[in-house]
N, C-alpha and C positions, 0 to 999 in steps of 0.2 A: 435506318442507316443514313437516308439522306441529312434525315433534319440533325443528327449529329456530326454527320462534314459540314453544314451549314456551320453549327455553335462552332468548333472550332477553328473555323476560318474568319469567322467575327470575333473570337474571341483571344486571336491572336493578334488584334489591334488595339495599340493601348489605350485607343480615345471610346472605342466601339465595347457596347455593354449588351449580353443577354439578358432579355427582362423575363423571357421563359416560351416552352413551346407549347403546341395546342395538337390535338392530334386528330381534329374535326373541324368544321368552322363555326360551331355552336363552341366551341372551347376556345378559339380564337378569340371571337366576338367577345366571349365572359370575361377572356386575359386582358383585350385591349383597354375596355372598360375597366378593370382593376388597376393593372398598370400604369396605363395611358405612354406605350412606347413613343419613341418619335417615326419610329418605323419600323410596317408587318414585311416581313417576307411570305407571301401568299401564293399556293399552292392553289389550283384551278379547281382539279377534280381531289373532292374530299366526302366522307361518309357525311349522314345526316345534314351539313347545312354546307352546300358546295364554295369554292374560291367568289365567286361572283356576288351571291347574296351576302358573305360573309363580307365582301368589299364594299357591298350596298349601303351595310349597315356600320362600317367603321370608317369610313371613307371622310365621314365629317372632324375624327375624332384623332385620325394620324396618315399617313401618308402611306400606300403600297407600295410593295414593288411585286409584281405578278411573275411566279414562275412556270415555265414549263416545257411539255419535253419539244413541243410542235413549233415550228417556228410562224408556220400557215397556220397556227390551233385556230377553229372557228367561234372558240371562245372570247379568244384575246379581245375581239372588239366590243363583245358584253362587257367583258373585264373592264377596257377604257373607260366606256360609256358609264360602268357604274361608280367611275372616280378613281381608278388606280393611277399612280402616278409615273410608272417604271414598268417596263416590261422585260424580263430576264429569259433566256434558256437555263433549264437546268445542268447542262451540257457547259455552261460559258467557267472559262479559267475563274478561278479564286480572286485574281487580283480585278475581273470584272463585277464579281459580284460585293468587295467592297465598294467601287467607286459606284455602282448604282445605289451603296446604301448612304455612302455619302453628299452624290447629287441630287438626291431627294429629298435627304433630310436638310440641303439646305435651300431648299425650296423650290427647285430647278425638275422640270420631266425629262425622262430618257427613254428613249425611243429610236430603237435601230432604224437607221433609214429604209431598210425594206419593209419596217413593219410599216413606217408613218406612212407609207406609197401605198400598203395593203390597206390600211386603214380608210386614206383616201378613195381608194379602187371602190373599197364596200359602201364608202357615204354617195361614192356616187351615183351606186347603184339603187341606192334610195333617198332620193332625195326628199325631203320630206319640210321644204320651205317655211317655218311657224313665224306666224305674226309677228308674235311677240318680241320674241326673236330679233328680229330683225328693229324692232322699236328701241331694244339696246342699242344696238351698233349705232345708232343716231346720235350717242352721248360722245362718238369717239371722233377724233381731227380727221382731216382727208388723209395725210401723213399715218396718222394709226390705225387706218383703215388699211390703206396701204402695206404697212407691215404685216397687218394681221392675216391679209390676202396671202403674203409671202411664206408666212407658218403655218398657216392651210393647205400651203401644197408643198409642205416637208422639207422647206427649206431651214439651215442654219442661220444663229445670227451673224457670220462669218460671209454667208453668202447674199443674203439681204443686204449688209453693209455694202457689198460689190454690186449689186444691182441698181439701189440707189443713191449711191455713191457719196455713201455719211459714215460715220465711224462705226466700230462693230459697239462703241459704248453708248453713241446713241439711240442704234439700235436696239441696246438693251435697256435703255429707261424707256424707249416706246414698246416696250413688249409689258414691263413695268405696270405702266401708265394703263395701256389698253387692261389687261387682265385686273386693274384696281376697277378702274370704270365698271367692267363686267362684270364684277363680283365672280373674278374664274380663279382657282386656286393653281393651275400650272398651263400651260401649253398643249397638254391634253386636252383640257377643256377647251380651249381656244380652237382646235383645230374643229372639235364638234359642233361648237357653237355654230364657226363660219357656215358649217356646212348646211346646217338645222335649220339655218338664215339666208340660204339661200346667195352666197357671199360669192361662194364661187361652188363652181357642180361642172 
């Protein structure tokens, strides 16, 4: 029942296309690979191969958005970590779960402010400093250090522009810029890296 209110509320958009649904994440995983969607809508808890590993493993190949019923799930931050790009309640209006599959697919993370603060709460609680890590962020300017400091701790680019006192667009060619340098595919990973790096905690 869900996954078919899902189909037709995607498919009541004229730009938006069902590539097909999966009804495990071992069926997932087969379809993405077939397919190659521009984007999964991903369900956490699934028979045989769960939301998370199934994310593990397609995360290179398209872009998630994570649903689910919890808003607190103690999943959701495996989910992040393992590459999703969106985080959804099952629970959110229709016209929310289009624009998550829109800001995703054009390369953008979405992430309710309560989650990004939860997200934070959990990196801080382990903070886990890697070398390496940290030997990236030396490729980035003082300036894109900077910003990245600011989307570490859940800020928008709307409000980074008010803090240091630049536009919100160039804001967003230093989010650009920093995540090229990194090799990070959205803000997601940015926020994990800083943290993995010891950036801020």
């Amino acid at each position: 029942m869900v996954r078919a209110g899902f189909r037709m509320i995607v498919q009541s958009q004229p730009d938006l296309r069902v590539a097909g649904e999966a009804a495990d994440g071992q069926e997932a995983i087969d379809l993405v690979k077939r397919e190659r969607p521009d984007v999964v809508l991903m369900d956490i808890r699934m028979p045989r191969v769960d939301g998370i590993a199934a994310t593990r493993q397609v995360a290179g190949l398209t872009r998630v958005v994570i649903l689910t019923t919890f808003e607190l799930d103690e999943y959701v931050f495996d989910a992040l970590a393992a590459g999703a790009s969106a985080f959804l309640l099952k629970a959110a209006p229709p016209e929310d779960l289009i624009k998550a599959i829109r800001v995703v697919a054009a390369g953008e993370a979405l992430l309710a402010p309560s989650v990004t603060r939860r997200l934070i709460e959990e990196f801080a609680k382990r903070p886990q400093p890697a070398p390496n890590k940290s030997k990236q962020l030396e490729t980035l300017t003082e300036r894109e250090r900077e910003v990245l400091h600011e989307v570490a701790r859940g800020l928008s680019n709307a409000e980074i522009a008010q803090r240091l006192h630049v536009s919100e667009t160039t804001v967003k060619t230093h989010v650009a810029h920093l995540l090229g340098k990194l090799e990070l595919r959205d803000r997601v990973q940015a926020v994990i890296l800083a943290y993995e790096a010891g950036l801020v905690g």
